[in-house]
C-alpha positions as CSV (number, residue, x, y, z in Angstrom):
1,X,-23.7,-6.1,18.0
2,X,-20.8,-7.6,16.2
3,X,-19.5,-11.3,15.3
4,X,-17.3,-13.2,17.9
5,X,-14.3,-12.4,16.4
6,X,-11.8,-10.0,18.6
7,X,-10.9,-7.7,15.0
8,X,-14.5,-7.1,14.9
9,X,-15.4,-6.7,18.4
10,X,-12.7,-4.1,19.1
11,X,-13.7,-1.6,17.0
12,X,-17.3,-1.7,18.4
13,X,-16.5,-1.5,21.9
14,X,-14.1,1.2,21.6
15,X,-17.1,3.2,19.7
16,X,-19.8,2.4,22.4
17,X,-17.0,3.1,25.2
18,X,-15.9,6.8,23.4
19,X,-19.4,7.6,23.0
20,X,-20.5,6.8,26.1
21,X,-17.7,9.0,27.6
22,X,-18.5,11.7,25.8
23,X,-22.3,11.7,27.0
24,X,-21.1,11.7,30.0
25,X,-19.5,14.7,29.4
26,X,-22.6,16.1,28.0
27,X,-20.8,16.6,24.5
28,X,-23.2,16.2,21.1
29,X,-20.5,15.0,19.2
30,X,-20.2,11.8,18.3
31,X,-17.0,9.4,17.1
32,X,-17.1,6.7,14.3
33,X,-14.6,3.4,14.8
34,X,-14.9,1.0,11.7
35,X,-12.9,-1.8,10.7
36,X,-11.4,-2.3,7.5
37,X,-8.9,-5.6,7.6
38,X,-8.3,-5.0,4.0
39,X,-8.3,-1.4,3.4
40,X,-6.8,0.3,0.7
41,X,-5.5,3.7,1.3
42,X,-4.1,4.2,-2.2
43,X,-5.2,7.4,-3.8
44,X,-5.5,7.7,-7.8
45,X,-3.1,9.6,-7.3
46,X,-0.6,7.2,-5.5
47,X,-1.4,4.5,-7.9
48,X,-0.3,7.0,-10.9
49,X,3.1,7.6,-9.0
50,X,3.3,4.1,-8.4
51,X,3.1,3.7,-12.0
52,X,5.3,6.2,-13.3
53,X,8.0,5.3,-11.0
54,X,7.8,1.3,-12.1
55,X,7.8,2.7,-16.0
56,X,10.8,4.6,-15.4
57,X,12.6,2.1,-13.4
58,X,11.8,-0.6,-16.4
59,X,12.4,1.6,-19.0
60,X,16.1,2.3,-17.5
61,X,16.4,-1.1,-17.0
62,X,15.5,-1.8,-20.7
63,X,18.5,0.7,-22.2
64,X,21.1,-0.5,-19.8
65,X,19.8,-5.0,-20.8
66,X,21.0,-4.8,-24.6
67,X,24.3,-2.9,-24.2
68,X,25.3,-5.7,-21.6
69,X,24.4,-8.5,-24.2
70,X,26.7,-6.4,-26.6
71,X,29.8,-6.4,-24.7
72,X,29.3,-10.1,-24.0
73,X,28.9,-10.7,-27.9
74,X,32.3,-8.7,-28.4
75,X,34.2,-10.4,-25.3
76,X,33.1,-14.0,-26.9
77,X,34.3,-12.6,-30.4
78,X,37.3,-11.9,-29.0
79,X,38.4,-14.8,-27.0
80,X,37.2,-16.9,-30.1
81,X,34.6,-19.1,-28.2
């Protein structure tokens, strides 16, 4: 039913134990475990956020960088270096 490996195992044997519970119970329903080591929950939406935020945070970051490379210009200017 699944590989040797306990991160596939588990979500297999809590499926047959729920199900089996719940036929006990006579219940029709019926619950779904899967396992997804590597499972990305990011939205569209999310990654569109994620973007905007990073674009402002660089673009911030890009009008604050050649102001400071100003005033270093002028403080070598004037202590003649």
């Amino acid at each position: 039913m699944c590989s040797a490996e306990p991160i596939n195992c588990f979500p297999v044997l809590v499926n047959i134990l729920s199900n089996s519970f719940l036929r006990l119970f006579n219940s029709t329903a019926r619950i779904r475990v899967w396992s997804e080591p590597f499972y990305s929950t990011q939205s569209p939406e999310v990654r569109r956020d994620i973007f905007f935020v990073c674009l402002c945070y660089l673009l911030v970051l890009a009008a604050g960088l050649p102001p400071h490379f100003a005033v270093s210009s002028m403080e070598d200017y004037k202590v003649k270096s």
